[in-house]
C-alpha positions in Angstrom: 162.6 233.2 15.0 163.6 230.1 16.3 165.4 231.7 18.8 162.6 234.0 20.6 160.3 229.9 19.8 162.9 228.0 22.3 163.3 231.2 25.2 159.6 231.3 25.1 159.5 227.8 26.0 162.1 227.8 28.4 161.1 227.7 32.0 161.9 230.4 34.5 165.0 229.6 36.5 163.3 229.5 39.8 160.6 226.9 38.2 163.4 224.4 38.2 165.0 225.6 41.6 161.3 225.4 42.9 161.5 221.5 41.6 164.5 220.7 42.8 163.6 222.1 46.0 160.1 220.5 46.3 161.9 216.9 45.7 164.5 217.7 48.0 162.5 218.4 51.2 160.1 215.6 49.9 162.8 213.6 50.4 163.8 214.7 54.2 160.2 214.1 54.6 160.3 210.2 54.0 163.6 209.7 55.5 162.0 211.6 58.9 158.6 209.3 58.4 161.1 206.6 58.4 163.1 207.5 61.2 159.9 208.1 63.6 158.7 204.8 62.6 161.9 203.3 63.3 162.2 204.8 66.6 159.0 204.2 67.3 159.8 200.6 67.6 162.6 200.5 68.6 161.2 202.3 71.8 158.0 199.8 72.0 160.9 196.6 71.7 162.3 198.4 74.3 159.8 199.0 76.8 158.2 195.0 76.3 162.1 193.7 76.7 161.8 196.1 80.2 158.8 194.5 81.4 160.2 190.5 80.7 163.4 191.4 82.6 161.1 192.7 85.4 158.5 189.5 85.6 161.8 187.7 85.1 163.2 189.2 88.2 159.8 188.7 90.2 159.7 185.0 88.9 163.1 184.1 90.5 161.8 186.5 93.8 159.3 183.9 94.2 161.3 180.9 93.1 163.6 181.7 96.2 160.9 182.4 98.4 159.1 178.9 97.4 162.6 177.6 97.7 163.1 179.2 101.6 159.4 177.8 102.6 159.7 174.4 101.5 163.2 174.9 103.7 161.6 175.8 106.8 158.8 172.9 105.9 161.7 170.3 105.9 162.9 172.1 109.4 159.4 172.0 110.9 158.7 168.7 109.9 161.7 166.7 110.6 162.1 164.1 113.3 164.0 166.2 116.2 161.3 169.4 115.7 158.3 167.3 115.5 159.4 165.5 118.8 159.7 168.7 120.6 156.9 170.2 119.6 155.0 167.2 120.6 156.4 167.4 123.7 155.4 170.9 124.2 151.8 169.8 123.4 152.2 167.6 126.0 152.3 164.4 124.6 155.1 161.3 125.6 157.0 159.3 123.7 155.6 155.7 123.8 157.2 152.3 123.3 155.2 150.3 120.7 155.3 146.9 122.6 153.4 149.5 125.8 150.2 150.0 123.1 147.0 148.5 124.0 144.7 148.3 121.2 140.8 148.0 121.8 138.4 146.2 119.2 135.2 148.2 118.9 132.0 146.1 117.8 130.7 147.1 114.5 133.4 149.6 113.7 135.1 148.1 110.2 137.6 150.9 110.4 138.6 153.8 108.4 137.2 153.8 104.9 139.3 154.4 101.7 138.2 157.2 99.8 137.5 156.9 96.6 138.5 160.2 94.9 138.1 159.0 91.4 135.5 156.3 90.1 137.0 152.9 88.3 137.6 153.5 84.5 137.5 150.4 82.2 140.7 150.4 80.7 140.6 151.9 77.2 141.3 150.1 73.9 144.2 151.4 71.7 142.4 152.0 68.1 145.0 151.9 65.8 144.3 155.3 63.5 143.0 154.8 60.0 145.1 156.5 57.3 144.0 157.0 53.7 146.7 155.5 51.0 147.4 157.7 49.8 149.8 158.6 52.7 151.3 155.8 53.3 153.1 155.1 50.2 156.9 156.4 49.9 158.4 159.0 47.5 160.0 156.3 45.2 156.3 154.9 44.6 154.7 157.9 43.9 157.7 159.0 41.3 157.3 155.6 39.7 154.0 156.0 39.3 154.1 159.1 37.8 156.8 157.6 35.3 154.4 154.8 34.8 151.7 157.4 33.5 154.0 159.9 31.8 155.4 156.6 29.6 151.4 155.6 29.1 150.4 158.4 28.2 153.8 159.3 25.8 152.9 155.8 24.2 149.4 157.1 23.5 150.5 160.2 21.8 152.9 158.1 18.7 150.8 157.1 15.9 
């Protein structure tokens, strides 16, 4: 009697291979959910690293390009050039003691510009703190010792 009780009870072999099964390939599921994911970003870190080196590399493009122009600035504008191109333009070279100035009536000269008004100058207000910032660690703590002994004292009949 008890014996036909526990085989009718018992599961059916494949039941438990079935189980076993089921868990296994749910398990090669998360690990491949995991693995996507993980590639995933790993391919995203990948592709944004790309894109810095490339601005990188255009940044020092134009860093050398700046770094050529303000070169051939310095070249154009340096005493030797400007003095030939002036004399292409077909101006001389003039000794300052041969320079005749002319006073014109009414004309006060070139005006200064004023590119930004006057500004009064502005006072330093020294910033208001509450007290309870500025006191140090140490007073706080004794303090709070202060209290704790007040308040122990109040406690013992």
């Amino acid at each position: 009697m008890t014996q036909s009780l526990i085989q009718a009870y018992r599961q059916a072999p494949w039941r438990g291979q079935l189980k076993w099964i089921a868990t296994f390939l749910l398990g090669v599921i998360v690990a491949a959910l995991v693995a996507g994911l993980y590639l995933s970003i790993s391919a995203q870190s990948v592709a944004i690293g790309l894109a810095i080196q490339s601005k990188n590399r255009e940044k020092i493009v134009i860093e050398q390009d700046i770094a050529d122009l303000k070169n051939q600035l310095g070249d154009l504008t340096a005493g030797p050039a400007m003095l030939e191109r002036a004399k292409d333009l077909g101006y001389d070279y003039v000794n300052p003691s041969e320079i005749e100035y002319i006073l014109v009536q009414g004309y006060s000269g070139r005006q200064t510009a004023m590119l930004a008004p006057k500004t009064a100058p502005q006072q330093y207000v020294e910033p208001m703190l509450s007290p309870e910032y500025t006191r140090s660690l140490s007073e706080i703590l004794f303090q709070g010792l202060m209290k704790f002994n007040a308040m122990q004292s109040r406690r013992i009949p």
